[in-house]
LUMKOL-634067 format. One line per 10 residues: number of its first residue (from 1); their letters; for each residue z, y, x of N, C-alpha, C. Coordinates in pm, whole numbers, plus 50000, padded with zeros to 5 digits. Example, Ala and Ser with C-alpha at 12.3 -4.5 7.8 and 13.67 -1.06 7.14 Angstrom:
2
1> as> 50780/49431/51319/50780/49550/51230/50780/49670/51320 | 50708/49775/51285/50714/49894/51367/50787/50003/51290
//
This chain:
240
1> xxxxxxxxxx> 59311/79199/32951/59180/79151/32909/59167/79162/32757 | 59017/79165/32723/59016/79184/32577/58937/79102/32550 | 58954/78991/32419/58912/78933/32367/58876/78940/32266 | 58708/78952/32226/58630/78993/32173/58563/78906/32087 | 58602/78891/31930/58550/78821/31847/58419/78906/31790 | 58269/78827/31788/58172/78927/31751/58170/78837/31625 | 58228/78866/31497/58174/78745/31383/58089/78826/31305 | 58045/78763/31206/57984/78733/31067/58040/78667/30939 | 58067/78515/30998/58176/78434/30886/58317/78492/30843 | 58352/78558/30742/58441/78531/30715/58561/78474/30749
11> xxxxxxxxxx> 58519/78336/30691/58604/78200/30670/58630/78177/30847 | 58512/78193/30928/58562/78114/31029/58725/78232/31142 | 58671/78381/31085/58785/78464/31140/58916/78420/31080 | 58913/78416/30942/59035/78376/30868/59132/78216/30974 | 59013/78141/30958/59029/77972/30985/59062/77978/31123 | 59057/78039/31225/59081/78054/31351/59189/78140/31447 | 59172/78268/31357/59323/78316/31409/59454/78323/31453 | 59524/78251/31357/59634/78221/31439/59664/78145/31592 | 59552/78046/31537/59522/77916/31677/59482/78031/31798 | 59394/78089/31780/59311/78180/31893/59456/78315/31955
21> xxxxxxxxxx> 59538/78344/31849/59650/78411/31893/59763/78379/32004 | 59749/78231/31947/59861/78173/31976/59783/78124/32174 | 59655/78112/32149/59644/78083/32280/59672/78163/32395 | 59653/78297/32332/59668/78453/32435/59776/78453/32546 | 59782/78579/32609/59889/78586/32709/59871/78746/32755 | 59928/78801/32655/59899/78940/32677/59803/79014/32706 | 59678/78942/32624/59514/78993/32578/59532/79072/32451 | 59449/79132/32458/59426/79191/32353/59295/79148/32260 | 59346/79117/32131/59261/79037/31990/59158/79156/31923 | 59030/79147/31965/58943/79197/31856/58824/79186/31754
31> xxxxxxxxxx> 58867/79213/31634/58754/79134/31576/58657/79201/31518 | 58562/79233/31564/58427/79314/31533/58339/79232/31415 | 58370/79269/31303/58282/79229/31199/58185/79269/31124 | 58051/79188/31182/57950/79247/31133/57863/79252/30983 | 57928/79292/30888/57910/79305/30764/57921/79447/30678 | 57910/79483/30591/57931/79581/30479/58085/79590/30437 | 58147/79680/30397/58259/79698/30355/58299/79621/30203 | 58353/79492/30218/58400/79471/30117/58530/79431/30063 | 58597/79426/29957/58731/79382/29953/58822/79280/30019 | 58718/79143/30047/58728/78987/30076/58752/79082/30246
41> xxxxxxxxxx> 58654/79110/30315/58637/79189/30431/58771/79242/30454 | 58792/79325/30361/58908/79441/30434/59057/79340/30358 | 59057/79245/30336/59137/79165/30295/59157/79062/30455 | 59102/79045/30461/59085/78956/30623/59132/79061/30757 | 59072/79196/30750/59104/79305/30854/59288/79286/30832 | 59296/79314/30692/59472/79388/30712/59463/79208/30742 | 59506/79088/30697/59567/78983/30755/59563/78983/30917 | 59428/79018/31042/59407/79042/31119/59537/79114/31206 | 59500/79256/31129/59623/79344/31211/59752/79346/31173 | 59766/79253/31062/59950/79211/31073/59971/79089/31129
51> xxxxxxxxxx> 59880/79037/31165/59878/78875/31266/59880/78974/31466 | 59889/79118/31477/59862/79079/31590/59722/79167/31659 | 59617/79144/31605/59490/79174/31608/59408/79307/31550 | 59310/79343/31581/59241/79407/31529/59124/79406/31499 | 59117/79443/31304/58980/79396/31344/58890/79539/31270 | 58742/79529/31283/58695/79656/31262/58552/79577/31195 | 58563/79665/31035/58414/79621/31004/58331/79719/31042 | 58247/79650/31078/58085/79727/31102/58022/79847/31037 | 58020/79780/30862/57981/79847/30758/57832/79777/30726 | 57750/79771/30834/57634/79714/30792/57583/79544/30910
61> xxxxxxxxxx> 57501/79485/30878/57493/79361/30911/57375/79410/31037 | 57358/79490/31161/57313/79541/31276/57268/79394/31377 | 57348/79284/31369/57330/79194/31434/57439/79206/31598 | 57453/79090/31653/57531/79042/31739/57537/79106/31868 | 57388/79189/31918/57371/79251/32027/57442/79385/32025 | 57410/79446/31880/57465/79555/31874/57631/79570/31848 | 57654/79476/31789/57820/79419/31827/57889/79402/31923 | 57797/79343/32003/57858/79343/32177/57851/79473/32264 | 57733/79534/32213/57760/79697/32234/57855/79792/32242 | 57921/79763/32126/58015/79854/32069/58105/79803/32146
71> xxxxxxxxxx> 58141/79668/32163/58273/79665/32274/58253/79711/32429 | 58120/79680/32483/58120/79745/32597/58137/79892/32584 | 58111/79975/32498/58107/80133/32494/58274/80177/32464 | 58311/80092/32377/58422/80167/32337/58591/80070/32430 | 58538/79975/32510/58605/79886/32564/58556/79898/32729 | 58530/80012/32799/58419/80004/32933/58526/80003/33034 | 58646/80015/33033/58677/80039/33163/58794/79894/33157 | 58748/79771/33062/58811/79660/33076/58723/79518/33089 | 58811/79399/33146/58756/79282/33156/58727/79211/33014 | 58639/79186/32905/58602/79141/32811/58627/78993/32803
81> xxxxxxxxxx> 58628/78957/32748/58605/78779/32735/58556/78788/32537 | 58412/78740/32551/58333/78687/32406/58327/78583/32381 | 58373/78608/32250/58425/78456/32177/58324/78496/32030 | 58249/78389/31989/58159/78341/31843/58310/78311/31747 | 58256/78348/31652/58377/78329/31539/58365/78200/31511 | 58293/78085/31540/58319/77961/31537/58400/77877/31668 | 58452/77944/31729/58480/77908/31899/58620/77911/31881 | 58691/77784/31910/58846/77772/31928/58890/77771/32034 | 58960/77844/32080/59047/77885/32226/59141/77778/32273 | 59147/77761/32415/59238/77688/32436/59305/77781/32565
91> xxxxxxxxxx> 59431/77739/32564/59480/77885/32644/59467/77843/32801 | 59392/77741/32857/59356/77744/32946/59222/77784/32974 | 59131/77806/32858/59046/77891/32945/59041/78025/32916 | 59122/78071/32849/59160/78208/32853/59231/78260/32986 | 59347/78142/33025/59326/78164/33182/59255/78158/33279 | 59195/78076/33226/59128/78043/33378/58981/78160/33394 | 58960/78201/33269/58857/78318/33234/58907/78448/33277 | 59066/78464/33290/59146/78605/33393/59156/78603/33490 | 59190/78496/33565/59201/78422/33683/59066/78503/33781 | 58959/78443/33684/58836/78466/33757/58842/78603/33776
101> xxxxxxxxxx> 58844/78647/33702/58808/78801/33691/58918/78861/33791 | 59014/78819/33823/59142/78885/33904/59081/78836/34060 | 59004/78723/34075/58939/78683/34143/58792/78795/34218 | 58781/78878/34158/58650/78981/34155/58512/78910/34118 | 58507/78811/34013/58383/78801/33922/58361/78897/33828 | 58218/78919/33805/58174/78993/33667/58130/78952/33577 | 58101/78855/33560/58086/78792/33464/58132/78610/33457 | 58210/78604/33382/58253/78464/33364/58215/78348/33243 | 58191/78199/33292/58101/78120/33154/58272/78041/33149 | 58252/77931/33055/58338/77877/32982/58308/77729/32970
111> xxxxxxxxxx> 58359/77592/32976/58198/77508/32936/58274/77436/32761 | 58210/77465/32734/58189/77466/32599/58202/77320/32518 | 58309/77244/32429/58297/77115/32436/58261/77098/32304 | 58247/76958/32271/58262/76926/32069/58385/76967/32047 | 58431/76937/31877/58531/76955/31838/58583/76814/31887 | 58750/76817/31851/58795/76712/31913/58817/76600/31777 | 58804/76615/31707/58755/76536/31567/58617/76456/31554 | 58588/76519/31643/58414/76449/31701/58381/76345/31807 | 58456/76212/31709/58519/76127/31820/58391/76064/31871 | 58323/76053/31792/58170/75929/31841/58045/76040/31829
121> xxxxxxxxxx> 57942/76076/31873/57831/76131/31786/57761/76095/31702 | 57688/76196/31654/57617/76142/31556/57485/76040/31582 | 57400/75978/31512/57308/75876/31589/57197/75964/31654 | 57171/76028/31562/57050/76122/31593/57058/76221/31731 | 57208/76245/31798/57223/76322/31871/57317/76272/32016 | 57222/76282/32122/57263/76204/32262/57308/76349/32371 | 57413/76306/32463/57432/76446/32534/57345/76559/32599 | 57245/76484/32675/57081/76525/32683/57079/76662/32605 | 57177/76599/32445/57069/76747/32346/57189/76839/32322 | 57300/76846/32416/57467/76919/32347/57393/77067/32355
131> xxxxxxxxxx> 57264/77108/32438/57230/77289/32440/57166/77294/32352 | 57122/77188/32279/57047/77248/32179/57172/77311/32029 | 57313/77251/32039/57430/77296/31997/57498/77362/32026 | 57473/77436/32156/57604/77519/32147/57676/77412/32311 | 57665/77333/32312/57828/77229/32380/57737/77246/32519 | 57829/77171/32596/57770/77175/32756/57865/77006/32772 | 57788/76955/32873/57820/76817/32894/57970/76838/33028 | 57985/76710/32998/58164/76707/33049/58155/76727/33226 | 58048/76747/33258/58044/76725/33410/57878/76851/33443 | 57932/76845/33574/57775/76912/33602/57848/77037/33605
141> xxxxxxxxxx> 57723/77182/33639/57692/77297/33667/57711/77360/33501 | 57792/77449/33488/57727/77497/33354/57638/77652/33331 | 57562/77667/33230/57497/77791/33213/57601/77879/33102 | 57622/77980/33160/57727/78078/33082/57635/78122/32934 | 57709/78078/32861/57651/78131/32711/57754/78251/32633 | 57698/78353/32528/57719/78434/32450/57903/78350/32418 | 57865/78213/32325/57976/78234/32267/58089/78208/32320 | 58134/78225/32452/58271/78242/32527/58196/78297/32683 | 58228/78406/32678/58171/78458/32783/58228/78587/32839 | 58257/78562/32963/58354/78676/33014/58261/78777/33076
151> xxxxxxxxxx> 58271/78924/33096/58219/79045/33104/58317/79181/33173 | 58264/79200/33288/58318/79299/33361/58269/79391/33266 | 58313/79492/33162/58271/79584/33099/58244/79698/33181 | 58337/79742/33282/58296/79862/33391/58179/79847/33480 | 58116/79695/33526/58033/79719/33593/57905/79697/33507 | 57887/79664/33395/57822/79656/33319/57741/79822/33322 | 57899/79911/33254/57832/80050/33240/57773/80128/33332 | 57828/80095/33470/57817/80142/33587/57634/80108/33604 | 57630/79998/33583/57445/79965/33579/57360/79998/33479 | 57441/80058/33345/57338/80099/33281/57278/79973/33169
161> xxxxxxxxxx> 57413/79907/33202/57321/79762/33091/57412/79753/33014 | 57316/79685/32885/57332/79644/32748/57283/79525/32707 | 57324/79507/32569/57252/79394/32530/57169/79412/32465 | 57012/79339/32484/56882/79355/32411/56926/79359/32224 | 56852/79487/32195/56898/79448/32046/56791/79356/31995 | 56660/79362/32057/56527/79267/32014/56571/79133/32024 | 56675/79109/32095/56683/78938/32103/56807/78886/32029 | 56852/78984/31952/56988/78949/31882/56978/78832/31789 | 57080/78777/31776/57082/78703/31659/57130/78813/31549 | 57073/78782/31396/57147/78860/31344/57189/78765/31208
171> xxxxxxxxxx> 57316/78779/31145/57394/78740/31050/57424/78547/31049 | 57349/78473/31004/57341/78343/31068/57207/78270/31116 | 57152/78354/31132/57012/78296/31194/57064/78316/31337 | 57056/78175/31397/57104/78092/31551/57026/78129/31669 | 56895/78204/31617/56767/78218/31737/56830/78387/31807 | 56837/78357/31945/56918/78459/32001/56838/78423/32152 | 56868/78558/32239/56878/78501/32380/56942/78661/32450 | 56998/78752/32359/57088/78849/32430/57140/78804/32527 | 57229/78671/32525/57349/78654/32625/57306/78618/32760 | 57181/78511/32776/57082/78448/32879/57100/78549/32981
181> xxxxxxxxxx> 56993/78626/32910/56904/78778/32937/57018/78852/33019 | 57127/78901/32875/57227/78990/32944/57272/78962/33113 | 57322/78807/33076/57373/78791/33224/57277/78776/33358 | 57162/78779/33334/57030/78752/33421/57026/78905/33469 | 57029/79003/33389/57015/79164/33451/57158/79195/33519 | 57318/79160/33500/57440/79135/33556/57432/79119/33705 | 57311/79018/33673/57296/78893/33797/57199/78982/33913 | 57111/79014/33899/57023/79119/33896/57046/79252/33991 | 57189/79263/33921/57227/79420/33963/57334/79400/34025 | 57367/79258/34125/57418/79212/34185/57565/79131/34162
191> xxxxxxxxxx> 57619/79156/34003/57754/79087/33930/57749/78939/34042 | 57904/78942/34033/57934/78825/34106/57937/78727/33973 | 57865/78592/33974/57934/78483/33864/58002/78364/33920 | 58160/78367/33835/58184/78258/33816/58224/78190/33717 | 58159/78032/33694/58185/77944/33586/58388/77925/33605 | 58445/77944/33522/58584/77885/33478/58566/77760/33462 | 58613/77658/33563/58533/77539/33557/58686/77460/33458 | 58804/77510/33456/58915/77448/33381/58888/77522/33230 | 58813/77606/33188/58813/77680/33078/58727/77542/32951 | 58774/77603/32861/58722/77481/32730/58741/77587/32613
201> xxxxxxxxxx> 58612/77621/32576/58605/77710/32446/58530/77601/32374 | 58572/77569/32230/58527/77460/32139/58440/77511/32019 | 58344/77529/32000/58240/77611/31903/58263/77468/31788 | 58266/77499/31643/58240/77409/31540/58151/77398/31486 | 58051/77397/31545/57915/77375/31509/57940/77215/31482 | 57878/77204/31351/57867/77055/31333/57725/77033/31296 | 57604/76944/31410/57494/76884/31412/57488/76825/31239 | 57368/76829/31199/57342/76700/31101/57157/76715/31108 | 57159/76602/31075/56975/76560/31057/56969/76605/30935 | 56821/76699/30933/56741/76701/30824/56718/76580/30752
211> xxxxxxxxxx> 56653/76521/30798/56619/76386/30708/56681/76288/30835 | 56788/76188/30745/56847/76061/30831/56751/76010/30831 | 56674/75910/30747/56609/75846/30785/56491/75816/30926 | 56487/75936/30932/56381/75949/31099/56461/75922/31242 | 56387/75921/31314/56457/75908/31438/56517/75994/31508 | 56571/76015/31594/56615/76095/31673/56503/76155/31730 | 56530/76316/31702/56486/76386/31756/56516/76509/31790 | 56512/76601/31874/56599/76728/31900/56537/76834/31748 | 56409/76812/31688/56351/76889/31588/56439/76845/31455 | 56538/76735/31488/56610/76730/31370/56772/76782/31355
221> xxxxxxxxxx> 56793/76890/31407/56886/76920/31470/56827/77058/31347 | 56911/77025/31245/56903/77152/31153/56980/77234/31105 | 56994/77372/31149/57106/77476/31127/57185/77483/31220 | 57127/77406/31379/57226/77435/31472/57148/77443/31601 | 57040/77447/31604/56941/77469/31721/56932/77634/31753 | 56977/77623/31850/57000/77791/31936/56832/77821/32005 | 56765/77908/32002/56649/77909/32125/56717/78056/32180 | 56660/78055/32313/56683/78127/32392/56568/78179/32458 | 56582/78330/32450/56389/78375/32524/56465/78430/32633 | 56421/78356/32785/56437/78451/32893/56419/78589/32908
231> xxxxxxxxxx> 56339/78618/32864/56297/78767/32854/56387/78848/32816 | 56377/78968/32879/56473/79137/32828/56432/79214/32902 | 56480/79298/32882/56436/79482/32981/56578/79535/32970 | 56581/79655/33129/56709/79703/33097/56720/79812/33064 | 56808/79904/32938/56798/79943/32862/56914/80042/32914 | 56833/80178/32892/56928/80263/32949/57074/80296/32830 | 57207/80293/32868/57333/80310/32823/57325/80406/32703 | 57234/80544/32702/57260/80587/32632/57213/80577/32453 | 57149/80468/32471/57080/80396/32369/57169/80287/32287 | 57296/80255/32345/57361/80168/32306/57416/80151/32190
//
């Protein structure tokens, strides 16, 4: 299996690596970075591939859809697992994300928790609102999201699908709905899903209110509110 870092941050590839290495089990580490060629950049790549990993800059800032592209095209005849460069691995759902797939799923979700430093919440923010972050609540059904998300790459190509580049997120702007979408046409073209219900990918998104003083409200949820547009079209392969 290949595990597929689509970043942007820097800091968070640097800050995560080893931990995310150490969770593996004879996966393969990649880190697709979507930026311009710069020293700091290719300073992080070589730490990357003497840790283990590989990582590959972009060259230009294309956005997240077209990132996930490149691993299905140049990665097609393997089981994927996507990881957000803010997302800390725990090596059980890296298993339990192979498992599935050895299982004959095509696409696999993750459920997604706080950090574990995140002992109380914040006031402004009740579980009700963990999608508007990124997190999924400790119980229940979950909806498979972008940032840990497993991917039959062969049957993907086999259908001719991609990820919308119109709905990408690109660099740190949070408004996205590639991943929704993606797995809705998966779904579509008949992909089997299953949720890794033992899997725990930990995104560090940390909530804060615009203004404390107001009340709780999901509109105060600033720099970490994801939207998601159902919408996509499927997009023939050779466009990818």
């Amino acid at each position: 299996m290949v595990v597929a870092v689509c970043a942007f941050r820097l800091e968070n590839v640097r800050r995560h690596l080893r931990h995310n290495l150490d969770q593996l089990n004879g996966d393969e580490y990649v880190v697709l970075l979507d930026r311009p060629v710069t020293p700091e950049a290719e300073k992080v790549a070589t730490q990357v591939n003497e840790a283990g990993g590989t990582m590959r800059i972009l060259g230009a800032t294309r956005g997240l859809s077209a990132s996930r592209n490149t691993v299905l095209r140049e990665w097609a005849d393997r089981h994927v697992l996507f990881v957000d460069d803010d997302v800390r691995l725990e090596a059980s759902a890296v298993d339990a994300v192979r498992a599935a797939f050895r299982a004959g799923a095509h696409v696999v979700g993750a459920r997604l928790r706080p950090p574990r430093e995140l002992r109380r919440l914040p006031w402004f923010l009740s579980s009700g609102q963990f999608h508007l972050v990124g997190w999924h609540r400790d119980r229940g059904d979950i909806k498979i999201w972008g940032a840990c998300m497993g991917v039959d790459a062969d049957f993907a190509r086999r259908q001719g699908l991609t990820f919308d580049l119109d709905l990408s997120r690109t660099g740190v702007n949070l408004q996205s709905g590639e991943d929704t979408s993606f797995i809705a046409l998966m779904k579509e073209a008949g992909a089997r899903e299953l949720p890794a219900a033992r899997a725990r990918g930990r995104p560090r998104c940390r909530p804060r209110p615009a203004h404390p003083p107001l009340p709780p409200a999901p509109g105060l949820l600033a720099g970490c509110v994801r939207r998601r547009d159902g919408t996509s079209r499927r997009r023939d392969s050779a466009r990818s």
